[in-house]
N, CA and C of each residue as an Amber inpcrd file, in Angstrom:
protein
   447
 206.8510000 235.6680000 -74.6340000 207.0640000 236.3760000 -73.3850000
 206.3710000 235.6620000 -72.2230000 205.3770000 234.9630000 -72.4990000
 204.2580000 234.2920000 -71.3470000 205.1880000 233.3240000 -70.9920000
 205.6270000 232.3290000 -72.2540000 206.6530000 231.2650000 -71.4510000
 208.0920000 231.4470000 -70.3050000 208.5670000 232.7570000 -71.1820000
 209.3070000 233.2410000 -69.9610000 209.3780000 233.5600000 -69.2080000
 207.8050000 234.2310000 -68.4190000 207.9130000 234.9880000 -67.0520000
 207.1560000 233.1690000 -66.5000000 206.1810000 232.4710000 -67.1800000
 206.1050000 231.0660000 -66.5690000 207.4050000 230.4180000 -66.2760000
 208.5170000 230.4650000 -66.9170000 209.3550000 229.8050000 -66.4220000
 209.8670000 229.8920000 -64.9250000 209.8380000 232.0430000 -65.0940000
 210.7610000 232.5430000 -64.0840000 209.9500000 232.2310000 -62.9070000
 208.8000000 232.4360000 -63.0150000 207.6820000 232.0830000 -61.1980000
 208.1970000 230.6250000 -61.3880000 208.4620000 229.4040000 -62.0090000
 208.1540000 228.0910000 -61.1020000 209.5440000 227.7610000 -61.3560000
 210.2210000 228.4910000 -61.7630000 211.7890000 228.2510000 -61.0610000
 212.3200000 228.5900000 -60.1760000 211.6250000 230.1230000 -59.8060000
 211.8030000 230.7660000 -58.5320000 211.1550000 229.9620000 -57.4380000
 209.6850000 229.3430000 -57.8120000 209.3180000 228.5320000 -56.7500000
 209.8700000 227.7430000 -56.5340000 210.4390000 226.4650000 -57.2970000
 210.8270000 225.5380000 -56.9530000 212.2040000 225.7530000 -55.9170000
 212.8190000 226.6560000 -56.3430000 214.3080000 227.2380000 -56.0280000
 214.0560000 227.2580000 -54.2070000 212.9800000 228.5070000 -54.0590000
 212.8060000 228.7700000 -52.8190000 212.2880000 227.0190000 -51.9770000
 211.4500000 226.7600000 -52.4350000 211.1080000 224.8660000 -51.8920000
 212.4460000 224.6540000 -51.5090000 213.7660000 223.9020000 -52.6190000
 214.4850000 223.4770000 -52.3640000 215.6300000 224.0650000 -50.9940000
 215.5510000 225.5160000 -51.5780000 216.6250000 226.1370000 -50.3830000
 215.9100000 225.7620000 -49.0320000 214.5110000 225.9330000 -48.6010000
 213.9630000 225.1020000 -47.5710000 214.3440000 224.2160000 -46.9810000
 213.7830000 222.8140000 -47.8770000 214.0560000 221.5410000 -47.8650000
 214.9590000 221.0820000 -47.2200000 216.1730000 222.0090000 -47.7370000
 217.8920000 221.5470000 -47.3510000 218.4960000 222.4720000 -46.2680000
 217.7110000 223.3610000 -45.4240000 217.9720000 223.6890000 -44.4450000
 217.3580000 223.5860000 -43.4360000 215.8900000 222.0940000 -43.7570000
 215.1780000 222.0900000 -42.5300000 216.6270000 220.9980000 -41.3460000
 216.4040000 221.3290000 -40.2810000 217.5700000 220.5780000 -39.4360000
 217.4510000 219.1790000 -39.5700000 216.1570000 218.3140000 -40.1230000
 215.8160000 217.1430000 -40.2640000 216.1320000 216.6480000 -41.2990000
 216.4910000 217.5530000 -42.2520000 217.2380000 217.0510000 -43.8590000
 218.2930000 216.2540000 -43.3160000 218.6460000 214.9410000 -43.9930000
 220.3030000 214.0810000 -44.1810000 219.9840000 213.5010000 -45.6300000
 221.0270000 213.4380000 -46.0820000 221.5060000 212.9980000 -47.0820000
 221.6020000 211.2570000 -46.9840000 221.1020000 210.6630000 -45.7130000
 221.4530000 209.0920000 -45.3440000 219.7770000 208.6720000 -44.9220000
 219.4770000 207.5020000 -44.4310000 218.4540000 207.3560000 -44.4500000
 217.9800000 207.4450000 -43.3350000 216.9970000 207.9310000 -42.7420000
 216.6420000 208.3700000 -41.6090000 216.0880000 206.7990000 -40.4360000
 216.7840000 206.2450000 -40.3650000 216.6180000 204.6200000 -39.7970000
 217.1010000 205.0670000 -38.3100000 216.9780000 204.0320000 -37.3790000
 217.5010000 203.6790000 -35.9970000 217.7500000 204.9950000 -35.5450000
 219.0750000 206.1540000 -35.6590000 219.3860000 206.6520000 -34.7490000
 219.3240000 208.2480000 -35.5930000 218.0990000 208.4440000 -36.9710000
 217.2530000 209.4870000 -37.3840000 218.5350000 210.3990000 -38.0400000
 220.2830000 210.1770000 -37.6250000 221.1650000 210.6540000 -38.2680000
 221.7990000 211.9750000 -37.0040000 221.2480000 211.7620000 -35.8810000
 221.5580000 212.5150000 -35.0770000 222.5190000 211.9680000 -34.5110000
 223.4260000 212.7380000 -33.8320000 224.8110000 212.3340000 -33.0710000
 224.4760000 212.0870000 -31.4730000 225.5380000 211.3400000 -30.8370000
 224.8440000 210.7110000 -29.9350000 225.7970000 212.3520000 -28.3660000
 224.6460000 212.3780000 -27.9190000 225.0890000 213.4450000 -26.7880000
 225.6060000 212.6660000 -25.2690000 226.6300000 212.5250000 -25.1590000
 227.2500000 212.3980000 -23.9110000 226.9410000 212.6520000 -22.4730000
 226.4940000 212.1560000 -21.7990000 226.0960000 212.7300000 -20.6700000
 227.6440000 212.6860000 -19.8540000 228.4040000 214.2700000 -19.3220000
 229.2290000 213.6510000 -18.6430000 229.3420000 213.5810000 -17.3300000
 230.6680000 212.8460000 -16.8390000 230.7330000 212.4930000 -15.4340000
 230.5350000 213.5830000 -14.5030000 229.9110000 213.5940000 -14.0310000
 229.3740000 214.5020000 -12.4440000 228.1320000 215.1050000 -12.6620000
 227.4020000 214.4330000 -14.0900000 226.0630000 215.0550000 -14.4190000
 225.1150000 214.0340000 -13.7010000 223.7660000 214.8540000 -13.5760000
 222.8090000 213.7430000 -13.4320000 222.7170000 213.3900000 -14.6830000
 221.7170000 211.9240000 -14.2980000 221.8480000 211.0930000 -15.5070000
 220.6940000 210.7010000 -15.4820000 219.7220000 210.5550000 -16.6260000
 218.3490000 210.8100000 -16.8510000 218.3390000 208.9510000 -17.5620000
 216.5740000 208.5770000 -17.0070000 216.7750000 206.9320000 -17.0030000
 215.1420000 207.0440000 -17.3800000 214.9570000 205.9640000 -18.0660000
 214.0090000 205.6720000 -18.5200000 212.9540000 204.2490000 -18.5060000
 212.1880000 204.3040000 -18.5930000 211.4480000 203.3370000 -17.7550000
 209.9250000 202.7440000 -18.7750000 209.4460000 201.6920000 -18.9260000
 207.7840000 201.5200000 -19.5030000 207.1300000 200.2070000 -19.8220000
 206.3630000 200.6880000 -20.4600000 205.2950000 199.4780000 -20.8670000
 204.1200000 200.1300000 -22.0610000 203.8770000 198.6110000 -22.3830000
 203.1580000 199.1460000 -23.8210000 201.9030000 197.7940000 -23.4620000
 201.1540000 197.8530000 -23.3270000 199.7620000 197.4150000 -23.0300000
 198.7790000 197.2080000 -24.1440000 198.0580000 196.4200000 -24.1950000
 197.0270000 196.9370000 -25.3690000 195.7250000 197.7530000 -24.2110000
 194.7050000 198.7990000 -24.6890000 193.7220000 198.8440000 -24.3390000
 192.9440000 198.8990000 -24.4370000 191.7190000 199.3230000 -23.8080000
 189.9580000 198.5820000 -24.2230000 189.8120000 198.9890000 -25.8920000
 190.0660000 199.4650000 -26.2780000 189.5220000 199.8800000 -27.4610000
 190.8410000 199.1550000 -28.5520000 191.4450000 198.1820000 -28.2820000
 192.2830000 197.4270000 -28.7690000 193.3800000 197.8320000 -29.6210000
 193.4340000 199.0670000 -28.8550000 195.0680000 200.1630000 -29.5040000
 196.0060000 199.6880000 -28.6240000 197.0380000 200.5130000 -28.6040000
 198.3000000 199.9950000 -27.6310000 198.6780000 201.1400000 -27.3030000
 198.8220000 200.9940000 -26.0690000 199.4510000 202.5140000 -25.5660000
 200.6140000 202.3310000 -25.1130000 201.7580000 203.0850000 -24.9990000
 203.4270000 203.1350000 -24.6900000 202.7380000 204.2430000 -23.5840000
 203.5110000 203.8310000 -22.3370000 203.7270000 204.3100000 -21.1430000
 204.9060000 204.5730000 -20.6370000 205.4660000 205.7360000 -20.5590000
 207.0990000 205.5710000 -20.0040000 207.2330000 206.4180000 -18.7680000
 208.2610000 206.4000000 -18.2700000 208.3130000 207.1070000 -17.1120000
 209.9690000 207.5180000 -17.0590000 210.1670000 208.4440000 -16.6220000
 211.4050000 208.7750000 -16.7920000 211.8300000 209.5450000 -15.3720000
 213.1500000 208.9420000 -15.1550000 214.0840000 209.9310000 -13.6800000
 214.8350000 210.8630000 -13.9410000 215.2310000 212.0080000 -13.7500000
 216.2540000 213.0060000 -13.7310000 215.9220000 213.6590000 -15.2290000
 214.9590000 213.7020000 -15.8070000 214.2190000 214.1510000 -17.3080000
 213.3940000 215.0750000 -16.9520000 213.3480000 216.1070000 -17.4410000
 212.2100000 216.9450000 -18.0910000 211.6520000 217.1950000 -19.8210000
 210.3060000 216.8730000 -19.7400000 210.1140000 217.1490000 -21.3550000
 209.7680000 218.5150000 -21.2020000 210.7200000 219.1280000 -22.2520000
 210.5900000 220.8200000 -23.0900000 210.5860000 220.5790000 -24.2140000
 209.2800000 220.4810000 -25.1230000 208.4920000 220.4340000 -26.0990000
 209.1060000 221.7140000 -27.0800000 209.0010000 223.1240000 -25.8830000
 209.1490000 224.3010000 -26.7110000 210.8240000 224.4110000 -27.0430000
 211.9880000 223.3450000 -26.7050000 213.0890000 223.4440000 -27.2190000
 213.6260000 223.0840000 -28.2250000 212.7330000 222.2050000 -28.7310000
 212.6600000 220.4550000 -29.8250000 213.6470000 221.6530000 -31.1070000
 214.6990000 220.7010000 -30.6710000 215.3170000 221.5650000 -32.3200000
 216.5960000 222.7610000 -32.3070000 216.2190000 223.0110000 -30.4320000
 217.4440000 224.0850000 -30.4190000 218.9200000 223.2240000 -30.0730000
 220.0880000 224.0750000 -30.4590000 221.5030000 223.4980000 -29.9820000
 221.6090000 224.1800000 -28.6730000 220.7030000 224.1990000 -27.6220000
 220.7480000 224.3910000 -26.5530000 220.6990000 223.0440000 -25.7230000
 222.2620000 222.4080000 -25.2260000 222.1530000 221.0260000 -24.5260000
 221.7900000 221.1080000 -22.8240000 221.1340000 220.6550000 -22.1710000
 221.1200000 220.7380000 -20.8500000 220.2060000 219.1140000 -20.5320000
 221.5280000 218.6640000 -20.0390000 221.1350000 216.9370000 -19.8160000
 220.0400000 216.2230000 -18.9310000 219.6010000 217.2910000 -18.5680000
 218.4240000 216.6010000 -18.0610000 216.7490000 216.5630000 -18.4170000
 217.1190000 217.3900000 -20.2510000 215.0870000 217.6110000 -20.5230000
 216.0150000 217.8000000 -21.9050000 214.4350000 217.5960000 -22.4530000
 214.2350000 217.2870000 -24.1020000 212.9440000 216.9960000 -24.7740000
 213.5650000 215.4870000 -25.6750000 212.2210000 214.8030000 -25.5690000
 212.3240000 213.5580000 -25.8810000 211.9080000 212.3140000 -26.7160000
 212.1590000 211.8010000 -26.4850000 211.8470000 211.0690000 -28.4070000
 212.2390000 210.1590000 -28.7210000 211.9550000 209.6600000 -30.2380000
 211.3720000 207.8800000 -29.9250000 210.5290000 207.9150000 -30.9980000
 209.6210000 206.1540000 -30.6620000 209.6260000 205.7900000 -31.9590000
 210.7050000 204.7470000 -31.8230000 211.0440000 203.3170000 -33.0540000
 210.3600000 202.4850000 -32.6060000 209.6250000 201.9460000 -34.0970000
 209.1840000 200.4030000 -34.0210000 210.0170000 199.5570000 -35.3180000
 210.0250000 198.3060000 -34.6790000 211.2990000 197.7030000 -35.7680000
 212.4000000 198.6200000 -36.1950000 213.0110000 199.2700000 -35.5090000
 213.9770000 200.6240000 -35.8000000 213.9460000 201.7480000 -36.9470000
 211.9140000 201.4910000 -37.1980000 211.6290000 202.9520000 -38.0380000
 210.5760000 203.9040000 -37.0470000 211.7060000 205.1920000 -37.1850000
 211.2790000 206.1190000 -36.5210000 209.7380000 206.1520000 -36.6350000
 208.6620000 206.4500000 -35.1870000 207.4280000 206.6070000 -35.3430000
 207.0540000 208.0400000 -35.4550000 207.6810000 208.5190000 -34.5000000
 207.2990000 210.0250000 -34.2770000 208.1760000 210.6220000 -32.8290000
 208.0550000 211.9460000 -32.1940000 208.5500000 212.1330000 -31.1490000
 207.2520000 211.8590000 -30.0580000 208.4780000 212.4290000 -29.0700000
 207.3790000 212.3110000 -27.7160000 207.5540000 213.4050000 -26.5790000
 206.3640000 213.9280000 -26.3180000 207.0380000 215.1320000 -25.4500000
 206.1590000 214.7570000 -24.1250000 205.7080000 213.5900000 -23.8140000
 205.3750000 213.1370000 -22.6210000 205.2640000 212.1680000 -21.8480000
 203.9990000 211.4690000 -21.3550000 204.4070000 210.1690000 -20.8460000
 203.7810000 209.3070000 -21.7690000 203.2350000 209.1800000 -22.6350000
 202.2330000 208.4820000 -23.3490000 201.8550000 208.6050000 -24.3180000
 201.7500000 207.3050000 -25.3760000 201.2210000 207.5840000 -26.9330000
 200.7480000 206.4180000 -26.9770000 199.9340000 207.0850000 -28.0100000
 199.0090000 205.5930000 -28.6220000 199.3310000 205.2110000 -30.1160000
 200.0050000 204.0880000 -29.8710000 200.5870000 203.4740000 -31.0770000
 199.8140000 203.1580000 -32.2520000 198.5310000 203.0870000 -31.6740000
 197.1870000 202.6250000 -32.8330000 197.1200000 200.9230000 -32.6450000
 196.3840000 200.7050000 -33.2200000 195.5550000 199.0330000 -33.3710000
 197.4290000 198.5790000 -34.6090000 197.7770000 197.4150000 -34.0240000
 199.0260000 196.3270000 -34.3970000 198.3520000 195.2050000 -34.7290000
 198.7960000 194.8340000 -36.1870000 198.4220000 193.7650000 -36.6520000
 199.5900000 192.5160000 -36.3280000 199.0120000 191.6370000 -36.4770000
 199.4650000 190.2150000 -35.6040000 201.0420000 190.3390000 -35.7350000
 202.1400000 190.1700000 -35.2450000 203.5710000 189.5880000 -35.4270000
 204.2190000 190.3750000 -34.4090000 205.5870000 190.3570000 -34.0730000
 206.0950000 190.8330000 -33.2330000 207.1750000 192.0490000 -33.7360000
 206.7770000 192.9150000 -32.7440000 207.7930000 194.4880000 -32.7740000
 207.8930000 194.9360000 -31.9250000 209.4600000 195.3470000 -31.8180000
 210.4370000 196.0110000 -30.7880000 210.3140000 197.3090000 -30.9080000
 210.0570000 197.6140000 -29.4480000 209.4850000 199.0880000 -29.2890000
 210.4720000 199.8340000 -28.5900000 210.8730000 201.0830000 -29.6120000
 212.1870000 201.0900000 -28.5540000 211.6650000 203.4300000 -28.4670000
 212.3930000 203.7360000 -27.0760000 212.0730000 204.9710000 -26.5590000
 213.6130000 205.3740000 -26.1550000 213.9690000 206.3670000 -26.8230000
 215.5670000 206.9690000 -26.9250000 214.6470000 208.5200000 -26.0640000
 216.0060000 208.8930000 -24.9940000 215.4500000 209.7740000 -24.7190000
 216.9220000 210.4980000 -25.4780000 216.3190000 212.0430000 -25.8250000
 216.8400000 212.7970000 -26.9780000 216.9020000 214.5930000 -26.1270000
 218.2490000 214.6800000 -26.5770000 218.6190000 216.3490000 -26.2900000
 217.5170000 216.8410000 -27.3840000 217.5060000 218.4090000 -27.0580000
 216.8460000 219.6860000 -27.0940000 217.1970000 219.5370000 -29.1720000
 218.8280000 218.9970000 -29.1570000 219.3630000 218.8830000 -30.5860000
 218.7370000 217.6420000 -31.3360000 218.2240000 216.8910000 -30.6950000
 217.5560000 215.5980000 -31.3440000 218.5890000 214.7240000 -31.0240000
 219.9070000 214.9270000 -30.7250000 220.7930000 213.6240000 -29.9570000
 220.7670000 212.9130000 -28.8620000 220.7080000 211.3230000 -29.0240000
 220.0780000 210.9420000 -28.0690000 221.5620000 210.3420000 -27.1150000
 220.6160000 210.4980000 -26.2180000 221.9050000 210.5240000 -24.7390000
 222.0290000 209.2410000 -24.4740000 223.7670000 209.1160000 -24.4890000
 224.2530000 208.0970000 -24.0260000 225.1110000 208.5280000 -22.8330000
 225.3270000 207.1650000 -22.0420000 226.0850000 207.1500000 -20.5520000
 227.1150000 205.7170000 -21.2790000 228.7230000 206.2300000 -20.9870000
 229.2480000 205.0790000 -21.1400000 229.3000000 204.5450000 -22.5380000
 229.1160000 205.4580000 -23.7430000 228.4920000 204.3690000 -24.7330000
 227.1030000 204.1410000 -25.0080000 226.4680000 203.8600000 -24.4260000
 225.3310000 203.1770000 -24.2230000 224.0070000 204.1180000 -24.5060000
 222.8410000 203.7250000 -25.5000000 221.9710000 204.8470000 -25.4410000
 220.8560000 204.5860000 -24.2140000 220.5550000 205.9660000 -23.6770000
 219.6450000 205.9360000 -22.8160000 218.0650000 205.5940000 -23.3140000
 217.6510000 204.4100000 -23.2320000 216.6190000 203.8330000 -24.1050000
 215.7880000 203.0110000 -23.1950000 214.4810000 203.0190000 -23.6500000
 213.4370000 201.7480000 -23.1450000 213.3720000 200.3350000 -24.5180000
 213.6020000 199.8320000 -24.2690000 212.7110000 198.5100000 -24.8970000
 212.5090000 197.6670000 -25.0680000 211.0540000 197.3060000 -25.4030000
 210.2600000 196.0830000 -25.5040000 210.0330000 194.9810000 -26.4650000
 210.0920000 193.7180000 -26.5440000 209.5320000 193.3890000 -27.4250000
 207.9270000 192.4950000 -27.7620000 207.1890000 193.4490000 -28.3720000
 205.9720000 193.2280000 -28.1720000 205.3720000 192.2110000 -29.7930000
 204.6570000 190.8240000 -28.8310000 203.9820000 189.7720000 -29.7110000
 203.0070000 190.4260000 -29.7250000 201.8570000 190.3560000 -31.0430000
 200.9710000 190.8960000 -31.3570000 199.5020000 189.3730000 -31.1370000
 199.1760000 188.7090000 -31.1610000 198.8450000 187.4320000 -31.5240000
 197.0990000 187.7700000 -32.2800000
């Protein structure tokens, strides 16, 4: 009888984990590379159109900081995730070598201390849905490519 109610708790647990897992909005079935599996959001004609701007520096304490600046953008942190589109705020996603780092809900991150070689730093600015906005095709993006020496 012990083995059977052990079974039933860590099947039930596992069960509930999985139903989770596969309904967090960040689950894909593909690999989460370059464009994280999100669809690309359209900005259309007669919208403003949100532009992006930066630099990545090293500083005193020999980290690197990403600096961006952005036109016709607002970051809303508290939307990250809704299918609520409105083309001008979001947030924003930071690839290095085209693996996702993390998001961004402002002007600035610190990349941490980079060991010697060179990486392309790239800043997609991203709907409320995690889709990042294109004009024309084209994603609305910063980037750099930064030598480490």
């Amino acid at each position: 009888m012990y083995r059977l109610i052990s079974f039933i708790v860590i099947f039930s647990l596992v069960s509930i984990m999985l139903y989770f897992h596969n309904q967090n909005s960040h689950y894909q079935a593909m690999n989460h590379r370059e464009g994280h599996g999100h669809e690309a959001v359209a900005i259309p004609a007669g919208e403003k159109v949100p532009s992006i701007a930066g630099t990545v520096k090293k500083d005193p304490s020999g980290s690197w900081l990403l600096h961006i600046k952005t036109d016709n953008f607002s970051f809303a942190p508290e939307k990250a995730g809704l299918n609520e589109i409105s083309y001008i705020e979001g947030h924003a996603h930071i690839y290095i070598n085209g693996e996702k780092v993390n998001r961004l809900y402002g002007n600035y991150f610190n990349l941490g201390e980079l060991e010697k070689g060179s990486y392309e730093v790239k800043v997609t600015l991203n709907a409320n849905n995690h889709g990042i906005f294109t004009v024309d095709g084209q994603e609305i993006a910063y980037k750099e490519t930064l030598k480490v020496k």
